[in-house]
N, C-alpha and C positions, 0 to 999 in steps of 0.2 A: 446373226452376228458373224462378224469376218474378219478375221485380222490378218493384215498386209504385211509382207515382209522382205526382209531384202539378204539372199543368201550372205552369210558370212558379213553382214551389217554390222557395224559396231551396236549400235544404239536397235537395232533389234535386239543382239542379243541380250541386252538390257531388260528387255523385256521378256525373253524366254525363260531367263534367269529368275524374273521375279514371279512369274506364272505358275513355272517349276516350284519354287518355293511355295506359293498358294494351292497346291497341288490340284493347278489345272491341265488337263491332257490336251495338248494342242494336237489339232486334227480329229478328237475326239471329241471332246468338251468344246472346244472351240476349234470353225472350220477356219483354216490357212491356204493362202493363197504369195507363193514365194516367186519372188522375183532374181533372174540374175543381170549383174553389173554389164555382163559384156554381150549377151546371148540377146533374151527376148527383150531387156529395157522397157518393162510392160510398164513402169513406174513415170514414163516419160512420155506414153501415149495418153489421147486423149480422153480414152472411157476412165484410164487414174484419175484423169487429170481433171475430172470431172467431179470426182470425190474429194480430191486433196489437190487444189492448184498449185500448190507447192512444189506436188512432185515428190516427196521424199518419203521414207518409211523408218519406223514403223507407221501404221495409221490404221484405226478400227472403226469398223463400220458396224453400226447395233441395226436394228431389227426395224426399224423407224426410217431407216437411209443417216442417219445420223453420222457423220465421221470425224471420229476425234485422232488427230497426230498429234507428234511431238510424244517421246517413249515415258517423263513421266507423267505425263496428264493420262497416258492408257493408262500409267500403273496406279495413278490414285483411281483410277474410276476401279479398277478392280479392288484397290485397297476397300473401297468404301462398301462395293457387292460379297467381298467374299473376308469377313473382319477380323478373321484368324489364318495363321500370326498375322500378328502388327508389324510389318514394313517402312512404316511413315512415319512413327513417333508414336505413343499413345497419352493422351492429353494435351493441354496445348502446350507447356513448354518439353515434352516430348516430340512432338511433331514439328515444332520449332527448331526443335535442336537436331535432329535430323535433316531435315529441310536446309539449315546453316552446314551442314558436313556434307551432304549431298552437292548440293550449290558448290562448294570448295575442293571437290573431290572433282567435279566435273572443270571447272576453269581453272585449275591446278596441276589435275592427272589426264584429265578423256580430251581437252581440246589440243592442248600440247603435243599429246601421243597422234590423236591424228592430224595435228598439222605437221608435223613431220613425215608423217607416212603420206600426205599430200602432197610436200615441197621436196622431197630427197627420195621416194622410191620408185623404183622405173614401171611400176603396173599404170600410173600418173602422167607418164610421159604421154603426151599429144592429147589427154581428156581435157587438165587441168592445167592453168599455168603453174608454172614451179618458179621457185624462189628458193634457190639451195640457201644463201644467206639466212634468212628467215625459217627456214628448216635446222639450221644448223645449230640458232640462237636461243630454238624453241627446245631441240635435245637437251641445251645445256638447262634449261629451265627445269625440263622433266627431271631431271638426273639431281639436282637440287631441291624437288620437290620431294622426290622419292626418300633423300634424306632427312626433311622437315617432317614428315611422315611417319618413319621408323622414332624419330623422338616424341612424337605424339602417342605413336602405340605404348611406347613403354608405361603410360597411364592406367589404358582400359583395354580387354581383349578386342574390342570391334571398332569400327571406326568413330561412331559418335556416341559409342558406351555401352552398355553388358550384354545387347543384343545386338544380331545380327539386322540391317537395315538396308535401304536401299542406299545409303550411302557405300554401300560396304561393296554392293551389288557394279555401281559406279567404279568404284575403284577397281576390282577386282576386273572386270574389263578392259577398265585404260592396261591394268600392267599385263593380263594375256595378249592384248594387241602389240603394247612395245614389245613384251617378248617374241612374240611369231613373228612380227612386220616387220618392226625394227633391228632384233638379235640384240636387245636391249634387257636386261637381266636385274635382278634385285645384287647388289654389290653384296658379297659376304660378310661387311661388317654392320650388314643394319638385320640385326640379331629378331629385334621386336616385326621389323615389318618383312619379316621374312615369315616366322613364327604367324603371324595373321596370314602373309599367305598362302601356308601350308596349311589353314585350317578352314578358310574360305573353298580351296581349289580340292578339299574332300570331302565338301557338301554334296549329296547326289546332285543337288541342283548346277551343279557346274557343269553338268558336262549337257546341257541342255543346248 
């Protein structure tokens, strides 16, 4: 087994976040094999590109040559191997209900956040076309979202209810990336989702 990564990935750390939480040692327990954006581009060469036409990362390869991308298809297949804690939901409308905040947390919070960091930061300049417009309209998105958000927490401590989940895992990445990338911050008066993220970001598992 082998899991692909991409330094400083959004959607990798996705996945180191929820490993960490299954208290798996990566490089230990599982061998890593990291990639960088500007340096070696190993993610873009053919022998990846061999295992994952795609191109992208995360993506894990088991023992078989098997390779599964896309960060959460890695994390339910570890959800499924390693069944403690529950990550996913437990039951079906627990894993439903998860899976609907997950789902909402990512085209909400993580696609927003890095499509701005796509269309309006200069690391982007000459990779990727840019569309400041469309960067600009998706900030104000985020920034609305993050408010829809802090009124949702005022319900339950985590994002989709008493426990911590991979929705939470979701979230808690979109708003570390706006805050590092963008200088994009939780406003002062959203009390609740601030509160959530003061208690997410003193997980051990955050600093994975």
């Amino acid at each position: 087994m082998k899991l692909y990564l991409l330094k400083n990935g959004v959607n990798p750390r996705r996945v180191r976040i929820f490993l960490a939480e299954k208290r798996v040692r990566l490089g230990t327990d599982v061998p890593v094999e990291e990639f960088d954006m500007d340096e070696n581009r190993g993610h873009k060469q053919p022998a990846y590109l061999a295992k994952n036409p795609m191109g992208t990362l995360p993506a894990l390869e088991l023992d078989d040559g098997t390779t599964i991308a896309e960060s959460v298809a890695i994390c339910r297949y570890f959800e499924e191997m390693i069944t403690e804690p529950v990550l996913m939901g437990r039951g079906a409308l627990g894993a439903a209900t998860v899976e609907m905040w997950n789902r909402r947390m990512e085209l909400e919070l993580l696609l927003p956040t890095i499509d701005v960091f796509v269309h309006t930061h200069p690391f982007w300049v000459g990779k990727r076309p840019q569309i400041a417009d469309w960067g600009t309209a998706r900030r104000a998105h985020l920034i609305d979202r993050m408010k829809w958000l802090d009124g949702e927490l005022q319900q339950r401590p985590f994002i989709a209810g008493e426990t911590y989940s991979i929705a939470d895992i979701t979230a808690q990445v979109a708003l570390v990336t706006a805050r590092g990338a963008l200088k994009l911050t939780i406003p002062d008066d959203h009390a609740h989702l601030a509160r959530w993220y003061a208690a997410v970001s003193g997980r051990p598992s955050a600093r994975a």
